[in-house]
C-alpha positions as CSV (number, residue, x, y, z in Angstrom):
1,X,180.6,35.9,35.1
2,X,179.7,38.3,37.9
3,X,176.9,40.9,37.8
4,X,179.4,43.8,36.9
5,X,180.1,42.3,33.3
6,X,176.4,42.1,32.4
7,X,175.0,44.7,30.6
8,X,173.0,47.4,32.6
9,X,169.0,47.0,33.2
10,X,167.4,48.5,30.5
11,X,170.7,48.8,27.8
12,X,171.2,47.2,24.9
13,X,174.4,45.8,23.2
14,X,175.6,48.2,20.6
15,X,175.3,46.1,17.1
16,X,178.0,46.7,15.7
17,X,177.4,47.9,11.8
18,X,178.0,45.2,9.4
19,X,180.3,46.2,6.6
20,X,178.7,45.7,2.9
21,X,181.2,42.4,2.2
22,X,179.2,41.0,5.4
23,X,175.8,42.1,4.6
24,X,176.5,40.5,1.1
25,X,178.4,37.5,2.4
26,X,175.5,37.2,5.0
27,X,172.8,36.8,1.8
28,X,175.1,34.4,0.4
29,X,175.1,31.7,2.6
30,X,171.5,31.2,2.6
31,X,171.4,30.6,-0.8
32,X,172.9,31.4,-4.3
33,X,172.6,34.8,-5.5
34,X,173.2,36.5,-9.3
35,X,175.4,39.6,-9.5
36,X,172.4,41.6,-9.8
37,X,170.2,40.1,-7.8
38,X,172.7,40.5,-4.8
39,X,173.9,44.1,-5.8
40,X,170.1,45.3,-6.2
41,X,169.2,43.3,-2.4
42,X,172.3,45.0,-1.0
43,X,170.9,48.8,-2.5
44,X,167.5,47.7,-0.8
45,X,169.2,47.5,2.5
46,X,170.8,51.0,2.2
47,X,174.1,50.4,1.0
48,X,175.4,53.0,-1.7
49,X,175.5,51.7,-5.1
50,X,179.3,51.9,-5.5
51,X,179.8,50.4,-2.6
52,X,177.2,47.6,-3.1
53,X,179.1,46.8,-6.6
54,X,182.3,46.7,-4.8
55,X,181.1,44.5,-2.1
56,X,180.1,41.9,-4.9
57,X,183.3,42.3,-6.8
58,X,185.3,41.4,-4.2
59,X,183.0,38.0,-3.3
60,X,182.8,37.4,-6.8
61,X,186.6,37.7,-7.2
62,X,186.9,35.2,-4.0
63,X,184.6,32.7,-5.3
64,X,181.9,33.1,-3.1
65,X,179.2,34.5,-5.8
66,X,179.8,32.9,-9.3
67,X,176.7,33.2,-12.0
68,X,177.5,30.0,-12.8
69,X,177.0,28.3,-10.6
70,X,173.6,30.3,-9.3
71,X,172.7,29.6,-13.1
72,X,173.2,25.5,-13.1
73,X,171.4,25.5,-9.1
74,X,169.0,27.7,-10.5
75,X,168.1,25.2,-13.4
76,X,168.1,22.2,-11.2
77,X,165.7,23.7,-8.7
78,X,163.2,24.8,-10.8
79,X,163.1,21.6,-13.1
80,X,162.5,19.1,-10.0
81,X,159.5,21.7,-8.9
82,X,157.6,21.2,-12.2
83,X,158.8,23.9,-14.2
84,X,159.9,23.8,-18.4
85,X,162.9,25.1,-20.2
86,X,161.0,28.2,-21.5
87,X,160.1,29.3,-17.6
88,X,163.4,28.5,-16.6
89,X,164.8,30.5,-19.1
90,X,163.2,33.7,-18.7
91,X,163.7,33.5,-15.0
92,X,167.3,32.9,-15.9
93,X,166.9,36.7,-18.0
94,X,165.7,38.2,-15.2
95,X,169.0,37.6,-13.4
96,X,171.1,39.5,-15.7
97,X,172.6,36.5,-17.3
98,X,173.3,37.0,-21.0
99,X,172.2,34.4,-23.6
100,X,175.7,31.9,-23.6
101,X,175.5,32.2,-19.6
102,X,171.8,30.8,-19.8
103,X,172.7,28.6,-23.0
104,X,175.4,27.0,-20.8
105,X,173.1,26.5,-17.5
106,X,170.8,25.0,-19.4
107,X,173.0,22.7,-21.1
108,X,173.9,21.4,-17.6
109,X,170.7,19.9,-16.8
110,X,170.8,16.2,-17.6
111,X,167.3,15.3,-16.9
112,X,164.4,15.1,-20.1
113,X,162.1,18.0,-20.0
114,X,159.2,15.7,-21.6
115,X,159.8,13.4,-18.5
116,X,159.4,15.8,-16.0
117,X,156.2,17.1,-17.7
118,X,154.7,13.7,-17.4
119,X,155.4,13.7,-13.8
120,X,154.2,16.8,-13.0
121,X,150.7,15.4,-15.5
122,X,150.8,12.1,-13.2
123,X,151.2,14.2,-9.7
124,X,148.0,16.2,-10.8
125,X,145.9,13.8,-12.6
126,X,147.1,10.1,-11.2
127,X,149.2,7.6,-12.9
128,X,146.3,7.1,-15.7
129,X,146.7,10.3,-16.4
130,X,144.0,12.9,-18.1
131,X,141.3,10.8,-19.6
132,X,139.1,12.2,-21.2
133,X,139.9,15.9,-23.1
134,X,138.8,18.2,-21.0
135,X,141.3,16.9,-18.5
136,X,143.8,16.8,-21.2
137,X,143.2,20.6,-22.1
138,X,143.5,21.1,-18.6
139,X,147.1,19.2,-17.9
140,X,148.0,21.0,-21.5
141,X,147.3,24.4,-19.8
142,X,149.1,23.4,-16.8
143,X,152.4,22.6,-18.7
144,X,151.8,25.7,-20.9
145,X,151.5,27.9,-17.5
146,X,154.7,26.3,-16.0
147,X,157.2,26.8,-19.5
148,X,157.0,23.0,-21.2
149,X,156.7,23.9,-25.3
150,X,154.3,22.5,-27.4
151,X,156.0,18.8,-27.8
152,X,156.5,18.4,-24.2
153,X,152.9,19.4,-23.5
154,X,151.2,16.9,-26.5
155,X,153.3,14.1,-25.1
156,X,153.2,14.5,-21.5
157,X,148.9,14.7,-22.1
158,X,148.6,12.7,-25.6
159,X,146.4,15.5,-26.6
160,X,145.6,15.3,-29.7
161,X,144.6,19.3,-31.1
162,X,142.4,17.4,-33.8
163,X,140.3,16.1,-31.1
């Protein structure tokens, strides 16, 4: 390369503008994306709405975005961080996934929900556990605040509500 195919001092590089498929295909392949949460990113960034929708349809129709599968990852991330089914499954609403989509996602996780709350109770409190009932409302809150239900949350803490 010589000096006269280097850009001038002071010049930039035109960018060249990325077409919508790109910008979308661009957000993909960090991580898995919903319909809507890709179209409403893609609006964000100043692409028309039309055009955003297309953009989607056509990686949708190519396999590169598939609710699906965003659904199941989704489900699998969020239980191995210490979250419950009921947390997991309004995040899932907030996607624009309709009830059989979430139904089926959640379906696809193989693990026990009353398992994981006991983890996330050992990580917090040590492997004895809460012991006395203060520390057991506390763990209870906890697993209320990340989405376990009631039976998850009594036997992940053994708390007792009649103590």
């Amino acid at each position: 390369m010589n000096d006269s195919d280097a850009p001038a001092p002071g010049r930039k590089r035109r960018v060249r503008e990325q077409t919508p498929v790109q910008r979308a295909l661009g957000l993909l392949v960090r991580r898995e994306h919903s319909r809507k949460e890709l179209t409403r990113k893609l609006t964000s960034r100043g692409i028309e709405g039309e055009a955003a929708q297309a953009a989607v349809d056509k990686l949708t129709e190519a396999g590169w975005q598939d609710d699906t599968r965003f659904a199941e990852n989704l489900v699998r991330m969020r239980a191995n961080t210490g979250y419950g089914p009921i947390h997991v499954r309004a995040e899932l609403g907030t996607h624009g996934l309709d009830s059989e989509q979430i139904t089926a996602a959640m379906e696809t996780f193989e693990g026990d929900w009353t398992e994981n709350a006991r983890d996330l109770v050992r990580r917090r409190f040590g492997e004895a556990g809460p012991q006395d009932l203060a520390q057991r409302r506390k763990a209870a809150d906890l697993l209320a605040r990340r989405g376990f239900d009631g039976d998850s949350i009594r036997r992940a803490t053994r708390y007792d509500p009649d103590d």
